[in-house]
N, C-alpha and C positions, 0 to 999 in steps of 0.2 A: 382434670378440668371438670368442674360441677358439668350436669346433663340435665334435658327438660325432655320430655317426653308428653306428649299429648295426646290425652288416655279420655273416658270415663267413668263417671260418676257411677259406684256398682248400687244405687239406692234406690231411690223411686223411679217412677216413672216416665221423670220426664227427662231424661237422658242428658246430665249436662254434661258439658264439655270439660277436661280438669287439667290442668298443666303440673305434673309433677317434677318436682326439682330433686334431683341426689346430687349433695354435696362431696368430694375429695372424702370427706370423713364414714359418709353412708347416710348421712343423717339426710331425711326427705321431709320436703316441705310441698304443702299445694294452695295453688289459687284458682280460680275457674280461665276457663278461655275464652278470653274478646272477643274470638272468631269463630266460637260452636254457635250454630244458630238458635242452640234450643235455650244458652242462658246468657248470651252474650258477655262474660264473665262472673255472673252474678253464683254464689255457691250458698245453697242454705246453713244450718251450722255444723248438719252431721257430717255435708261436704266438705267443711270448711276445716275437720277434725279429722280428718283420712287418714292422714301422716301419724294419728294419736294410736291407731288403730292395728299397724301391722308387724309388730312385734310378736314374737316368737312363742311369747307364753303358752300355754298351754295347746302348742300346736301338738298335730300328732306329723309325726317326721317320718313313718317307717310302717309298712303295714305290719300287720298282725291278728294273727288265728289267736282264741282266746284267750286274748291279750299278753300273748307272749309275739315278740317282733322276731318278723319274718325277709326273704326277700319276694319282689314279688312276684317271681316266675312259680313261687310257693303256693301265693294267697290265690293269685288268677289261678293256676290251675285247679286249684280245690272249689273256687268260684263256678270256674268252665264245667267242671265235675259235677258238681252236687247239682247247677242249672238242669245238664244235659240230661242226668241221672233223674233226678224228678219230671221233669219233660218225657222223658221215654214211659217211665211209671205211671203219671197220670194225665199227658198231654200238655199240650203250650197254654193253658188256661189256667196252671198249676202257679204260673211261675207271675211274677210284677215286676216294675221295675215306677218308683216313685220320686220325679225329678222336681226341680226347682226353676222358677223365675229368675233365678241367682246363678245360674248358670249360661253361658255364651251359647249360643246362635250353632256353633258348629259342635258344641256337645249333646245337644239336643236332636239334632242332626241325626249323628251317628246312634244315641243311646233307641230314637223315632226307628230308623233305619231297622237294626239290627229285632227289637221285637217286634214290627208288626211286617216284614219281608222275610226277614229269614227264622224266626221265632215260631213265626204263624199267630201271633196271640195281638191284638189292640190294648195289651192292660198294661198300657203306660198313662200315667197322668203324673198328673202336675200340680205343686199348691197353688199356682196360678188359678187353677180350678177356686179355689175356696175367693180369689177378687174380681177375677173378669171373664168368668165363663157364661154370667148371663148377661151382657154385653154380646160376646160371640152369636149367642144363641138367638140374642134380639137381631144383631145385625145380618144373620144369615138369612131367616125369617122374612124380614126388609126388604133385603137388597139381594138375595142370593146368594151371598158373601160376607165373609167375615170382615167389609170395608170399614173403617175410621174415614169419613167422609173432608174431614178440613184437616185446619195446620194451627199453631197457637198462634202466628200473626191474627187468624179469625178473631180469637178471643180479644187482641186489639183494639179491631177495623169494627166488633159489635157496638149496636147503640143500648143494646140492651144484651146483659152475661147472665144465665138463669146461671145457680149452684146450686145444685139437688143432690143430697144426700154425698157433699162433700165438702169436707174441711180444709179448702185448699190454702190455709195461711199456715197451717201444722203439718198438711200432709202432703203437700206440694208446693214448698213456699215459692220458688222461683218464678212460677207460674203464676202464681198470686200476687209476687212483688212485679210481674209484666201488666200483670192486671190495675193492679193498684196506680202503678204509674201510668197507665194509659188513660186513666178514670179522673186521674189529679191534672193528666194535660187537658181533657174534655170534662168540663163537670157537668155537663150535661147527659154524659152514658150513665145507665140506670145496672145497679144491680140488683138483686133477688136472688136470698138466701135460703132453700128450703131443707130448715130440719130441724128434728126434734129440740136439739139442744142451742142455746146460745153459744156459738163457737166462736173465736177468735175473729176469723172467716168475716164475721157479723159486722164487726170493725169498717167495713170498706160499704155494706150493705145499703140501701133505699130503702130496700123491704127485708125485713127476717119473717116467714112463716113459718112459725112453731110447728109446722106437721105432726098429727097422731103417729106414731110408728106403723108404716107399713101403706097412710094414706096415701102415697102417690100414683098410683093408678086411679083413682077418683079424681082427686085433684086434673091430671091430665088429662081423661077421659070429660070433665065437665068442660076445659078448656075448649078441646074439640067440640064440643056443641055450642058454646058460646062463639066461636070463629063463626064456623056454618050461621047459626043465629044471626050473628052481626054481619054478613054477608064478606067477612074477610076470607075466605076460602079461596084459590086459583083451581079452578074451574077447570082452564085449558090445560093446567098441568098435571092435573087428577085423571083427566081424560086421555091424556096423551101418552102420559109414564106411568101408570098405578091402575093396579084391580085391588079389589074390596072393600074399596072407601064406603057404601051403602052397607053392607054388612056393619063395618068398625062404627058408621055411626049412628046406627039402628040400635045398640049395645048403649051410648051414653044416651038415649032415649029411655032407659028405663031408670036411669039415675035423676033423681030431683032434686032441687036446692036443699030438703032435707036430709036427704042421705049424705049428698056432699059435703054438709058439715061436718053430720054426724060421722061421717070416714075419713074426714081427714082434721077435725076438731078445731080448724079455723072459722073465725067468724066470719060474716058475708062481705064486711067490708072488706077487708084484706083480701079475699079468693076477688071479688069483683075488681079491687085495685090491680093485681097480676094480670087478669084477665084481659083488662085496658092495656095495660104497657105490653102487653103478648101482642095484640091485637093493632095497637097503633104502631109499632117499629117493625118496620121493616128487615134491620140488618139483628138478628136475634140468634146468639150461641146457646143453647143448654149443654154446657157440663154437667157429668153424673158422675158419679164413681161410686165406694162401696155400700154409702147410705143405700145404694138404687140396686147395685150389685147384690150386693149379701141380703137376700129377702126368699123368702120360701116363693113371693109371685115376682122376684127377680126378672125374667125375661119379657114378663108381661110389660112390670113398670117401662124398661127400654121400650119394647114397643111400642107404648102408648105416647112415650116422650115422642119416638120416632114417628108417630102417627100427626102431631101436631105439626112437624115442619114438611110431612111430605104433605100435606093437607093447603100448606101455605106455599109450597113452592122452594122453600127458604131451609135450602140444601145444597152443597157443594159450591155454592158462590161466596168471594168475601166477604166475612164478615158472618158469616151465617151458617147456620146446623147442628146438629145433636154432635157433640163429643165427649168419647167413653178417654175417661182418666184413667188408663192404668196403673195398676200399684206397686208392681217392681221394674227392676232395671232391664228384664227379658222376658216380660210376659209377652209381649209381643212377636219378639222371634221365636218363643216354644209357640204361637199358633203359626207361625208362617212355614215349620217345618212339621205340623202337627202332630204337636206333642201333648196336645190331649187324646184322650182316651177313645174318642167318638171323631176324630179328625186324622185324613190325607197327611200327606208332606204337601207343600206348596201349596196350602187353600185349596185342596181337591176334598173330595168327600167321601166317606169310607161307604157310607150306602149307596154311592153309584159302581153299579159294575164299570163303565167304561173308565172311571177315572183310575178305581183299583187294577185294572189291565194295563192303561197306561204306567201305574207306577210299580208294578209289578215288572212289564217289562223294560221299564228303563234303569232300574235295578236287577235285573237278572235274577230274579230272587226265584228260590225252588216253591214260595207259597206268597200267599198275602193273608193279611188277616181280613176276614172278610164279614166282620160284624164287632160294633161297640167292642170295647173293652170296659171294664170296671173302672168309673170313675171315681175319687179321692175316697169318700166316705164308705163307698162301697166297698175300695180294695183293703181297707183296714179290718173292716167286716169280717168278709170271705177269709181274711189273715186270722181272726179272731174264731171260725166257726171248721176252719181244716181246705174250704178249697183251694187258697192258696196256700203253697207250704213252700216259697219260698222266695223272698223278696229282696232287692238292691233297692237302698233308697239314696238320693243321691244329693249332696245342699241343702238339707232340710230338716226340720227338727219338729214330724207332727206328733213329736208324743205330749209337745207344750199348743202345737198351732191347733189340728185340728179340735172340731166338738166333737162333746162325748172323750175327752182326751185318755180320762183312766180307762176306759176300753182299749182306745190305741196301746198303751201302754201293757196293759192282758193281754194283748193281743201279740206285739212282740215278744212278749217274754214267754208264749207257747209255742211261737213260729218254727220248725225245724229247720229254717234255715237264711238269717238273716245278715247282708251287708250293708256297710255304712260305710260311702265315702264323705269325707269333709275336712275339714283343716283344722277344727276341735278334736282333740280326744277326747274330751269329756262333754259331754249334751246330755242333755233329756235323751234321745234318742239313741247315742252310740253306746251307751249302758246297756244295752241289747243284743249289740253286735256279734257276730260268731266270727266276722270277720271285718277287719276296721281300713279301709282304705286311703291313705293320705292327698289329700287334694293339693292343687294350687290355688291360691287367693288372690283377691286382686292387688293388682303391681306383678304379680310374677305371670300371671298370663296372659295368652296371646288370642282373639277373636274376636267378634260382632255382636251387639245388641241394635236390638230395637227400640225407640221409645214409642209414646202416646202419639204422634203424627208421622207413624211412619217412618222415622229416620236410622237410616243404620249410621253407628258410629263403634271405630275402633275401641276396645278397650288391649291397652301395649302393655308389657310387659316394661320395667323400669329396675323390678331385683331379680336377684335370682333365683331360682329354684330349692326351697329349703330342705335338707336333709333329702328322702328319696321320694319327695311328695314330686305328682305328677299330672296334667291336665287329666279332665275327665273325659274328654272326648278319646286320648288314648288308653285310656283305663276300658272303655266302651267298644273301641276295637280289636283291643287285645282281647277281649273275652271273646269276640266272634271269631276272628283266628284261631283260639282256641277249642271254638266250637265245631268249627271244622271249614270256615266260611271267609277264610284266608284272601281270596280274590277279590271280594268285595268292601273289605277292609283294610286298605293296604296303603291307605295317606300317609306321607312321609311329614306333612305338618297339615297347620291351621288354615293357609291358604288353598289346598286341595280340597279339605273337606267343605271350604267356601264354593269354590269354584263348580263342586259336583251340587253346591245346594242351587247355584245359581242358574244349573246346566237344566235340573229337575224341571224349576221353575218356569223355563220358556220352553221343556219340554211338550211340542204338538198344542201348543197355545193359541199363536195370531189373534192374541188381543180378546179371548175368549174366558180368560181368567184374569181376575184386577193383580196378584201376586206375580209379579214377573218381573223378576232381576236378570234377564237371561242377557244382560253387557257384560256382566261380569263373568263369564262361562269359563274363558278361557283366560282369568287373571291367573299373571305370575305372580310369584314373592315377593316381589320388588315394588309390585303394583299394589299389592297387597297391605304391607306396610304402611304405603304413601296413602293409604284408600280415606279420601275425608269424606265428612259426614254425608252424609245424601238420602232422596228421601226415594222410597218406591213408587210406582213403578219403575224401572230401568231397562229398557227394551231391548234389543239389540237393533245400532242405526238412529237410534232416537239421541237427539241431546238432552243431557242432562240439565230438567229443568222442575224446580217446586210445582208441585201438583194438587189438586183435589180432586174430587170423584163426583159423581152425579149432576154435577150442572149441564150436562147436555142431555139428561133424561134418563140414560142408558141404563140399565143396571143387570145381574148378570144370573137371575131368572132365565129360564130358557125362553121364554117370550120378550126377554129386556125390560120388562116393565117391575117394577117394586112392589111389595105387600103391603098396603094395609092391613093392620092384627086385629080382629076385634075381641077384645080383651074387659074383661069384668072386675068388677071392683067389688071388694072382700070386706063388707066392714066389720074390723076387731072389735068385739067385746071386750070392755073394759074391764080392766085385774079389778080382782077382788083384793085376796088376801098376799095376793103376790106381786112381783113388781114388772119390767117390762126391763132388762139388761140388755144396754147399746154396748157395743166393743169397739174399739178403734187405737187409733195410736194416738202415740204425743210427739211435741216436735221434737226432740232430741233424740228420740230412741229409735232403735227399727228393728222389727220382727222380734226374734224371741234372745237379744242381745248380744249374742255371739257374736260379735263385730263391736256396733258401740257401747258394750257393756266395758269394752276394755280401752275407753276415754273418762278419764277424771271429767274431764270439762265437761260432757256429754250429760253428768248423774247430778249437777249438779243445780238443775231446773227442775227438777220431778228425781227425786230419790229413790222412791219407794212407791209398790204398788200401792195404788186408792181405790176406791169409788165414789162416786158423785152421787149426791143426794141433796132434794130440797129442804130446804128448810121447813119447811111443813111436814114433811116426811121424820123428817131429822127428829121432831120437836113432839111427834105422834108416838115413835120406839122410842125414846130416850136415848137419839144417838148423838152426843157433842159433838165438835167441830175436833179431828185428830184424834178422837175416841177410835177403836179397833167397831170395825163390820166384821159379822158371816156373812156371807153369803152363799145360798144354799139352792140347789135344787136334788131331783132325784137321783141325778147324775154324778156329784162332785158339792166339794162346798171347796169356800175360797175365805180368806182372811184378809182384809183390805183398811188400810187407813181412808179414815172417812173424811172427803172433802167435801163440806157442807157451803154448797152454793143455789143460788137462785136461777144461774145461766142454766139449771137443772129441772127439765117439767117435774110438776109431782106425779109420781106414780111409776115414774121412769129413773133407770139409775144408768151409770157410765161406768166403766171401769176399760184400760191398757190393756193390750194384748202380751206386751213383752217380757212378761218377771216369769221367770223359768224357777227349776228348783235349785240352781245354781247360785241363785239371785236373791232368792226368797224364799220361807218357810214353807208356803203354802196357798200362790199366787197366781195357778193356770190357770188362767181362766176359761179356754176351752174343758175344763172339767166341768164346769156348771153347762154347759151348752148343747142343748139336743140337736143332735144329727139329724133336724128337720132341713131336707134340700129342696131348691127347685127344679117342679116336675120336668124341667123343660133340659134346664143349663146342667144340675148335679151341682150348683150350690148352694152351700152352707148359708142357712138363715142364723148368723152369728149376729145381727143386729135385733133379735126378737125373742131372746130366749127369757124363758120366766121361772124366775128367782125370789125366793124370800128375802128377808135381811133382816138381820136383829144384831146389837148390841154384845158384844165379848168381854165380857166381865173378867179384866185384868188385875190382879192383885199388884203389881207392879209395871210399871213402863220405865225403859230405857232408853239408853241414848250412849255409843259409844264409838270412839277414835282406839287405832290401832295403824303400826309403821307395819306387823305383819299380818297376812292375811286369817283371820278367824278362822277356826277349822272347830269342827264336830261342835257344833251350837248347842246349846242346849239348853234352849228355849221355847216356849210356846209360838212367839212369832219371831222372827227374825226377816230384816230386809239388809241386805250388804249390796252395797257400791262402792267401786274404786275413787279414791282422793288422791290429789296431790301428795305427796311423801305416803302413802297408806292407802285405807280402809277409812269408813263409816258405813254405824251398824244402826238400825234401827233395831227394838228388844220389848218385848211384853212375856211377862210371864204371871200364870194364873195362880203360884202359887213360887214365894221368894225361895231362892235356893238359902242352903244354911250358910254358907260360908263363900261371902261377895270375892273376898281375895282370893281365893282357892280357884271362882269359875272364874274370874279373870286372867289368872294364870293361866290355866287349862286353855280358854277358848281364845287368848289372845297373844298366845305363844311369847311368855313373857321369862324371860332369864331371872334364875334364881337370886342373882345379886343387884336386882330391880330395886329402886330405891321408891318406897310408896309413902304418899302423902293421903289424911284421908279426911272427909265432914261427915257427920253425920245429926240429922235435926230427927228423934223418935217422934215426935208429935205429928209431923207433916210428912214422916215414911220419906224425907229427902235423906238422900246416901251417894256421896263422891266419891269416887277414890283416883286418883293422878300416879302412874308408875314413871319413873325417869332414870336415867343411864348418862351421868356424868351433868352435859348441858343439854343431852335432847329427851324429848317429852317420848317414851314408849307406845303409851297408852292412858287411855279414860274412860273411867263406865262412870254414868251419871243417873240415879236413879230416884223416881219419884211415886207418887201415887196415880199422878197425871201425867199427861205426858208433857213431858221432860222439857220445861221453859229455860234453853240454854240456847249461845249463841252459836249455833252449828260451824257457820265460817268461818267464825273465830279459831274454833277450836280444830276444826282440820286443817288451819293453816300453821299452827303450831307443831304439825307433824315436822314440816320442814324449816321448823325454822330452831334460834339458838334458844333456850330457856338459859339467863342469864344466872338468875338469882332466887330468892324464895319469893322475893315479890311477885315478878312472872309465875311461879310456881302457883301460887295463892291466884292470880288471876285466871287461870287454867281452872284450878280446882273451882274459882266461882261461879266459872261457863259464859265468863264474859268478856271484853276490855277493860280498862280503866276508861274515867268517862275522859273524853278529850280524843280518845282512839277511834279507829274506824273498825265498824260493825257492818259490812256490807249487808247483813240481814237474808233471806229469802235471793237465790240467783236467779233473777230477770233475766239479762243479756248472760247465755253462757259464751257467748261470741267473744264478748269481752270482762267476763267476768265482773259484771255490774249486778248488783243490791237492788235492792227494793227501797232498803233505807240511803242509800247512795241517790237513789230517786225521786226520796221524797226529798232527800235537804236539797237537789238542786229545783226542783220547786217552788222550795222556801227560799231559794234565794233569785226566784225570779222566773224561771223558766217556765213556762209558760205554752210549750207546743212541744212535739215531741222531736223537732228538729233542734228547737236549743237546748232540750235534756242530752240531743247526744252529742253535740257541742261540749256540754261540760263533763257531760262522763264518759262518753263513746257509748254507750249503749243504743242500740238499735243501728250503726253505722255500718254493718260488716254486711249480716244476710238480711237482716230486714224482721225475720221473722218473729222477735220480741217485739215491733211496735207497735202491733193492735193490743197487747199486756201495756205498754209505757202509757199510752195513753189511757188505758182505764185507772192505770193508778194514777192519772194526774188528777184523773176528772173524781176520782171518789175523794184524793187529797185539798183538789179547789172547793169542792160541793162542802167538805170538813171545816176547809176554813170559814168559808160563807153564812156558816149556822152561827 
């Protein structure tokens, strides 16, 4: 009998709900759940591709010492070893251990647990560190506490949703599509968009302020003085729940309307328009996320957001307050068991003695660590410079994520001693490994995350456990067992290691600390399983009911009262000769692709790394539109297809986090980016780093189809994505190889009794060649001077399909259809695999809004998230015919 199981979303952050189906045959399908409250069934598309995703390929099944397979009473004890053995030699400071947002609630736990109790060391962190540790840092500051003060209903019930320094229609669409619809039942709720680039986002917008990069502490800090000015301030609430308001606002007294420009590069009407709709609504959400996160004055910007609504009162009630977006699917529970580097278990605090005694003794531990540990950028360092010599890194792959990336990358490959669990064998980072640990992925494990409001929700297990891969929370224990610390790691499953996190939490509490799940202390298995979503706090005695924080004043200072930060504004000097490189995602992809790199559907909306460039910019280097970029700093250069648009300020450029070396020739983009952190949080200023760019003089560009995967490229650029039946390769080389058939054989793993069809025009450097095997197409290199004016869709769908005769053959070869066929052109909707030229003729045949374009083509009808792109292509296609 088919099975559903009711799991979540392991991607972003806003935790949705997923219902997966295994059918009698194996075969799994998923659609979101009706009844999670965080998406009410809605799945954006990388959700909506999960089932595309968990296939076996390139799993690692079996651990292994270098790279010969092991069992693992092998691996651990050689792990247990070498930890113990460099700890005795040079102390617990010696050693790291580098986890992931991508990892459950109860691995984080144990991996928390074991170094900073029984280790003696705090040098565990997280890449969560590199999206929302200066959110943490602001909300500590604050409020005392690492609290996320509302719930996304807020973003709702607001009459006004500030976005600052987030692209929530690509990088949170669920959230956006709550948004969007709550905006379309009231058109009266106002948005405001702040940031640098025209985003998607922009689509649903009242206001887009272009913000200077880095302007928003100016920005916020001139707000704060226009409130006070305009006499909107609460007075009784400043006085009753908050110190330092006269400080914070003594600080935007030295900013004047001309610095405020000048720092944040809007003009006056726009900064005064925000300032009114701040100032007149009452029910006001700001959302921030990594625009606000990732900044060298990171914790500042949060504070200064947070300084306007503690200023106004318009905190913890509906409808109203600062909300930090987090960026994966467990950033949250690695802070709630503190699994950063500067952070308790249970939101206790590593610089208080009383909290570190507390959780020293409720763990029975023979130490505590009792000061920081090295955070992200720093533990790569100390890896890079000999103090640490020996590190576990665990779901993560910073040799592609963090900046300064070819450091990280020198830096493991002098490490004396480095592990790598994860469910790839091959990454950017397990290339380093001495020892390779096979993980479970999601559908085969069993534990708890947290999203952006607090919510814990199951992620269940649905298959089974592949070859001798194993959660990492008992990978985590078995090494302390074999450390000698057997008692204190002795969970027989996932609901124990819950149970003791829930125990922690209301350990010597009474409502003393906001993190307290102590209902759960004493869950069984049974209960465990059954556990639906819910949000924290969970007290013991209390009913389980939706909460916020701060509307009665309280907050968790030792005097109950909140901080005002008074925080200064930095105005950047404008690049000269260099540019100002933002980084972020796209919608389809996530992190550094090990997961959706291995969905066709996924690659086939953004293929291949780019950059974004103005067209002014463009027009000043002589970079065309699809032409190759450098991009360069002292650090790393990168190689990018140039997408020359205007949604790009001048001066500034854009480029995806996700194209590894797996993916790409030459497309980390943490290589161009200076390990410049902030002073507060320890994160990565990955939205500021400064970069040249210029023009890559290609002697050829390509363009090719493959049923087998490419191997040993050999080319100046190369970009591969998986297709339907295959591959597609993006190809530049600076210099033609001699013989086209030869490298297509060689890189395109192509059978000797290949039947090849071939064009060639000398004048215009155009050269086809078509290989074929009875009725199906093998492979295509298509090559030009430019780059390569053929129908991409066309021609990857001919992987799978029949090549009848030489006609078909001939249309192949000419990169197109016959006319009368369909050209889907550029994929818009990957959800449903819709065109751009599929968008423009229903259009032409009338459509008219982006509700009857997905009427006639389904595009935009699944996640939502193509149709602020539908609708710019109507309006540029109406405005075309109108001339």
């Amino acid at each position: 009998m088919p099975t559903e199981t009711r799991t979540t979303c392991p991607y972003c952050g806003v935790g949705c709900g997923v219902i997966a189906r295994r059918e009698d045959d194996g075969q799994v399908s998923v659609k979101g759940d009706p009844d999670h409250p965080a998406n009410f069934g809605r799945l954006c598309s990388k959700g909506s591709a999960l089932a595309e995703t968990i296939d076996l390929d390139g799993r690692l099944l079996t651990p292994k010492i270098g790279g010969e397979a092991v069992e693992w009473d092998t691996a651990l004890d050689l792990v247990a070893e070498r930890f113990s053995r460099t700890i005795a030699e040079h102390g617990p400071d010696s050693v790291a251990f580098y986890v992931s947002g991508q990892i459950l609630t109860e691995d984080y736990y144990v991996a928390n647990k074991l170094m900073k109790g029984f280790i003696g060391s705090a040098n565990i962190d997280t890449n969560s560190r590199l999206c929302m540790s200066s959110s943490v840092a602001g909300h500590r500051r604050a409020f005392g506490s690492d609290t996320v003060p509302g719930t996304y209903e807020d973003i709702e019930l607001a009459d006004l949703v500030v976005l600052t320094g987030s692209n929530l229609a690509w990088c949170h669409p669920v959230i956006y599509q709550r948004l969007a619809a709550a905006k379309q039942a009231r058109p009266l709720m106002k948005v405001v968009v702040i940031d640098p680039r025209r985003t998607m986002t922009c689509d649903i917008a009242d206001l887009h302020l272009a913000i200077r990069p880095d302007g928003d502490v100016a920005l916020f800090m001139g707000l704060l003085a226009h409130l006070v000015k305009a006499g909107r301030i609460d007075e009784a609430y400043i006085g009753a729940h908050t110190t330092g308001f006269a400080e914070a606002f003594e600080k935007t007294a030295s900013l004047t309307n001309a610095d405020l420009i000048e720092a944040t590069g809007l003009p006056a009407m726009q900064i005064r328009e925000f300032f009114r709709l701040f100032e007149a609504t009452e029910k006001v959400v700001t959302c921030y996320s990594q625009g606000v996160n990732q900044s060298e004055s990171g914790t500042d910007k949060v504070n200064a957001i947070i300084n306007c609504h503690l200023a106004t009162g318009r905190i913890g009630r509906p409808g109203m307050g600062p909300f930090s977006l987090t960026g994966q699917p467990n950033a949250m529970g690695g802070r709630e068991v503190g699994g950063l580097a500067n952070m308790l278990a249970a939101h206790m605090a590593l610089e208080s003695a009383g909290d570190r005694d507390r959780v020293q003794r409720f763990w029975n531990s023979p130490i505590i660590a009792d000061k920081p540990g090295l955070k992200a950028v720093d533990i790569f360092r100390a890896v890079a410079d000999g103090r640490i010599k020996a590190i576990w890194i665990m779901a993560t792959n910073p040799v592609v994520s963090l900046p300064e990336a070819d450091l990280v990358r020198a830096a493991l490959a002098a490490c004396p001693f480095v592990v790598v669990s994860d469910i790839l064998e091959k990454t950017d980072t397990t290339a380093f490994a001495h020892v390779l640990l096979p993980s479970l992925g999601w559908g085969e494990k069993d534990g708890t995350v947290t999203n952006s409001e607090r919510r814990m929700s199951r992620q269940r297990a649905f298959l089974s456990a592949p070859g001798d891969a194993k959660t990492d929370w008992w990978q985590m224990a078995e090494m302390g067992r074999r450390m000698g610390f057997g008692k204190a790691f002795g969970w027989r499953n996932a609901a124990e290691v819950f149970a003791e996190h829930a125990a922690l939490s209301a350990f010597e509490n009474n409502g003393s600390r906001d993190f307290d799940i102590g209902a759960f202390a004493d869950i069984e298995p049974d209960a465990y399983d059954d556990l639906k979503p819910v949000q924290w706090p969970q007290r013991v005695g209390q009913q389980q009911v939706e909460t916020r924080f701060f509307a009665d004043g309280r907050f968790y200072h030792a005097d109950g009262k909140a901080r005002f930060i008074a925080v200064e504004a930095a105005v950047q000097a404008a690049p000269t000769n260099t540019f100002i490189l933002n980084t972020g995602r796209v919608r389809d992809h996530w992190h550094t692709m090990t997961r959706t790199g291995k969905s066709a559907r996924l690659s086939t909306h953004l293929a291949e790394p780019f950059v974004e460039i103005h067209p002014a910019d463009a027009d000043r280097l002589g970079i065309r539109a699809a032409e190759l970029v450098e991009v360069a700093s002292p650090h790393g250069r990168v190689l990018l297809r140039a997408l020359v648009t205007p949604r790009q300020a001048q001066g500034n450029l854009f480029a995806p986090i996700h194209w590894n070396d797996q993916f790409a020739s030459n497309a980390r983009v943490g290589s161009v980016i200076k390990a410049v952190t902030d002073p507060f949080s320890g994160q990565p200023a990955s939205k500021m780093a400064r970069v040249t760019a210029a023009p890559y003089e290609a002697e050829v560009y390509g363009f090719a189809v493959s049923v087998e995967k490419p191997q040993a490229i050999e080319a100046d650029y190369w970009a591969l994505a998986k297709a339907d039946g295959g591959w597609r390769m993006e190809l530049a080389f600076a210099s033609a190889p001699a013989d086209w058939t030869a490298w297509a054989a060689k890189t395109l793993g192509l059978p000797e009794d290949a039947e090849a069809i071939a064009y060639e025009d000398g004048p215009s450097g155009t050269r086809r060649l078509a290989f074929f095997k009875e009725t199906r197409l093998l492979a295509g290199l298509f090559l030009a001077k430019e780059p390569v004016p053929v129908a991409r869709d066309f021609l990857v769908s001919q992987l799978s399909s029949a090549v009848a005769g030489m006609r078909e053959r001939f249309q192949i070869l000419a990169g197109r259809p016959d006319a009368g066929k369909v050209d889907k052109g550029q994929i818009v909707c990957s959800c449903m695999s819709v065109g751009v030229h599929q968008i423009v003729a229903a259009i032409r045949q009338g459509c008219d809004n982006v509700e009857a374009i997905g009427r006639e083509t389904k595009a935009g009808t699944n996640c939502g998230s193509c149709r602020a792109e539908i609708k710019e292509i109507m309006h540029g296609s109406l405005a075309a015919a109108a001339e």
